[in-house]
C-alpha positions in Angstrom: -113.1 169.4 -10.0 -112.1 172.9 -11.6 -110.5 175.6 -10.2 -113.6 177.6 -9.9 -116.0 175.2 -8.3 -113.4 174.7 -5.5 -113.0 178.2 -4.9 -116.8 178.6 -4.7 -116.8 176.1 -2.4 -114.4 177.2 -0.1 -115.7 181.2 -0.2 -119.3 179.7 0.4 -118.6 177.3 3.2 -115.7 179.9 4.6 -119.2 182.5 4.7 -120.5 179.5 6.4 -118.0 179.3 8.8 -117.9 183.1 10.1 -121.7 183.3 10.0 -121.8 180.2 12.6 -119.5 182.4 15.2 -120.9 185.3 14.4 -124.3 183.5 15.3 -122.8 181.7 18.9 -121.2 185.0 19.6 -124.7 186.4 19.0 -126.5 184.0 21.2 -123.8 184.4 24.0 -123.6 188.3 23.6 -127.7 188.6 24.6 -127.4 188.2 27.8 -127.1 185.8 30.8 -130.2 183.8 31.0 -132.9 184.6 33.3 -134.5 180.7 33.7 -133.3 177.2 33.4 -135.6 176.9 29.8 -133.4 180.1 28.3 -130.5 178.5 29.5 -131.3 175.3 27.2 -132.8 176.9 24.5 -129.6 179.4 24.4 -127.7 176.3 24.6 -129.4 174.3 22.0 -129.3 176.9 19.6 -125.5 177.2 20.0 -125.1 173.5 19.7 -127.6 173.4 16.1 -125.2 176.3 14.8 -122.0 174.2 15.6 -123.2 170.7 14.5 -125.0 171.7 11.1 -123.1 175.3 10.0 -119.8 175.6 11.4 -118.1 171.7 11.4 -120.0 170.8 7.9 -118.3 174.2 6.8 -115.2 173.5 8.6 -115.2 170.2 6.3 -116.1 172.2 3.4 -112.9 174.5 3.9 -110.3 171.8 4.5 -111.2 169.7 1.3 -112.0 172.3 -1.1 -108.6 173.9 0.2 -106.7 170.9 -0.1 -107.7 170.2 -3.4 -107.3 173.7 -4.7 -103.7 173.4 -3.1 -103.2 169.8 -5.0 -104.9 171.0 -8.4 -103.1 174.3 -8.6 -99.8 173.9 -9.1 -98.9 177.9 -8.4 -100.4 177.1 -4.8 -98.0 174.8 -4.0 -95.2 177.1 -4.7 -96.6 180.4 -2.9 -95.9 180.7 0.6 -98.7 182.7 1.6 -100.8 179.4 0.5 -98.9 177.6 2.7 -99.1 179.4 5.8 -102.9 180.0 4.9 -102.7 175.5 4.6 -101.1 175.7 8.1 -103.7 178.1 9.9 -106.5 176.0 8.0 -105.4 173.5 10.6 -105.4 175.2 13.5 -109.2 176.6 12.5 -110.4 173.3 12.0 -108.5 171.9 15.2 -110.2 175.3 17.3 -113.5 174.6 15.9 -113.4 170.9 16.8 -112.6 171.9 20.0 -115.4 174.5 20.2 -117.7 172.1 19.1 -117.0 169.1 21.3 -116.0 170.6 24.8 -118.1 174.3 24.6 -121.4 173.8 22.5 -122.0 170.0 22.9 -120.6 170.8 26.7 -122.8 173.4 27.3 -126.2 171.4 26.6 -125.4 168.6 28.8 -125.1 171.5 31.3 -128.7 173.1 30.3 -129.9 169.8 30.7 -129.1 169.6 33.8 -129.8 173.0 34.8 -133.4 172.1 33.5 -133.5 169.1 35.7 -132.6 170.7 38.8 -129.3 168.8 39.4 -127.0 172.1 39.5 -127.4 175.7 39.3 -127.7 178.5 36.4 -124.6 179.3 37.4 -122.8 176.4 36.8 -122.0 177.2 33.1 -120.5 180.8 34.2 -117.3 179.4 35.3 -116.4 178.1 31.4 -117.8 181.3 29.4 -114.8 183.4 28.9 -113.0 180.2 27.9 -115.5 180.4 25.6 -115.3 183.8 24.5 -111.6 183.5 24.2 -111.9 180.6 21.6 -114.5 182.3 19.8 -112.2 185.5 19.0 -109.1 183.0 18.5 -110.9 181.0 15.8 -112.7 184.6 14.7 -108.9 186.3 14.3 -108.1 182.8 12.5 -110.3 183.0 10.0 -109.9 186.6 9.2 -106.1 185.9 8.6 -106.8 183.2 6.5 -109.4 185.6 4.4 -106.9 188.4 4.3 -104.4 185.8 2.6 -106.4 184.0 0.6 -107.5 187.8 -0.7 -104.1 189.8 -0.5 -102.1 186.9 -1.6 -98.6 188.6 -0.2 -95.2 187.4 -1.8 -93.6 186.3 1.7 -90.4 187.0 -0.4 -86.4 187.5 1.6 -85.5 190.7 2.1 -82.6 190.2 0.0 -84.6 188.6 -2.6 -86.9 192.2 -2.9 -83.8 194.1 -2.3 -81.9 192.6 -5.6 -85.3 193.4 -7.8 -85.5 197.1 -6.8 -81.7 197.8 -7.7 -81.6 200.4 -10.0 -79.9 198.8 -13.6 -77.2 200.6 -15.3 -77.9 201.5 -18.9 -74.9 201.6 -21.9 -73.9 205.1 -20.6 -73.8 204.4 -17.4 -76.8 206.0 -16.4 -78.5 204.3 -13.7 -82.5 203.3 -14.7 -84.2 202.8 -12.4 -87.5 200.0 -12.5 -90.1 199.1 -10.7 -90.2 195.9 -8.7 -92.3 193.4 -10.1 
C-alpha cells in the first residue's frame, strides 16, 4: 500500500475512534435513566458504538500504523513514532477492555434490569470505572494525535546542546546558527 492510503486510513479510522467515545461519553453524560427500557436502550446504543465504530477503528489504527511504521523507513528511526507505536498499544488494549467488561457488560445488565432480576441501580456501582476509562483512552488518543501531528525530535539534551554551539569563524569570531 502507499504511504498515503495508509495515512488516510489511520486519520479516518483514528476520527472513527474519538467519535465512538465522544458518542458513549455522550450517551452516559445524558443522564441516569428514569425506566428499565432507557436503561437498555442507553445500554444498547453504547454497546452498537463499541462493536461496529470504535474496535473496527481500533483495528483500522493498529494495521495501518503498523504498516506505515514497516513501509516508512524514517518511522522506524524517529522516536516519537515509537512512543506513539507503544501508546497505540495501550489504546487498543483500553478499548478492548472497554468493550468487553463495560459496554458488552453493561447490556447483560439492562437485560436484566428489563427482566426484573436486579435493580436500576445495579449498574451505578461500575460507572465511574467507566468514566475513568473513557478519559484514559480519550487522553490516549489525544497524545497519540499530538505526536503523530507535532512529530517532536525526542533528541539528548547533549545532542541539542552540541547543535546550538555557536561555530568559530577564520577570525575567531564566533557565528552563531540556528539549530536545525
Amino acid at each position: 500500500m502507499k504511504k498515503k492510503t495508509l495515512k488516510f486510513l489511520h486519520t479516518m479510522a483514528s476520527c472513527g475512534m474519538v467519535g465512538a467515545l465522544a458518542g458513549h461519553m455522550a450517551v452516559l453524560a445524558s443522564g441516569p435513566a428514569e425506566t428499565a427500557a432507557e436503561f437498555a436502550a442507553g445500554r444498547e446504543i453504547i454497546a452498537t458504538l463499541g462493536n461496529y465504530i470504535l474496535f473496527p477503528s481500533v483495528g483500522i489504527i493498529l494495521v495501518s500504523g503498523l504498516l506505515s511504521f514497516a513501509a516508512h523507513p524514517p518511522f522506524q528511526k524517529a522516536r516519537w513514532s515509537i512512543y506513539k507505536l507503544l501508546l497505540g498499544l495501550g489504546v487498543f488494549e483500553g478499548s478492548v477492555a472497554l468493550i468487553q467488561t463495560k459496554a458488552n457488560y453493561g447490556t447483560k445488565v439492562a437485560a436484566q434490569v428489563v427482566a426484573g432480576t436486579a435493580p436500576l441501580e445495579a449498574y451505578a456501582a461500575g460507572l465511574s470505572k467507566e468514566w475513568a476509562l473513557l478519559w484514559a483512552l480519550m487522553a490516549l488518543c489525544i497524545v497519540n494525535i499530538v505526536l503523530g501531528v507535532w512529530r517532536p525530535r525526542f533528541e539528548r539534551r547533549q545532542k541539542a546542546a552540541r547543535k546550538e554551539e555557536p561555530k568559530k569563524t577564520e577570525t575567531g569570531e564566533e557565528e552563531s546558527q540556528p539549530a536545525t
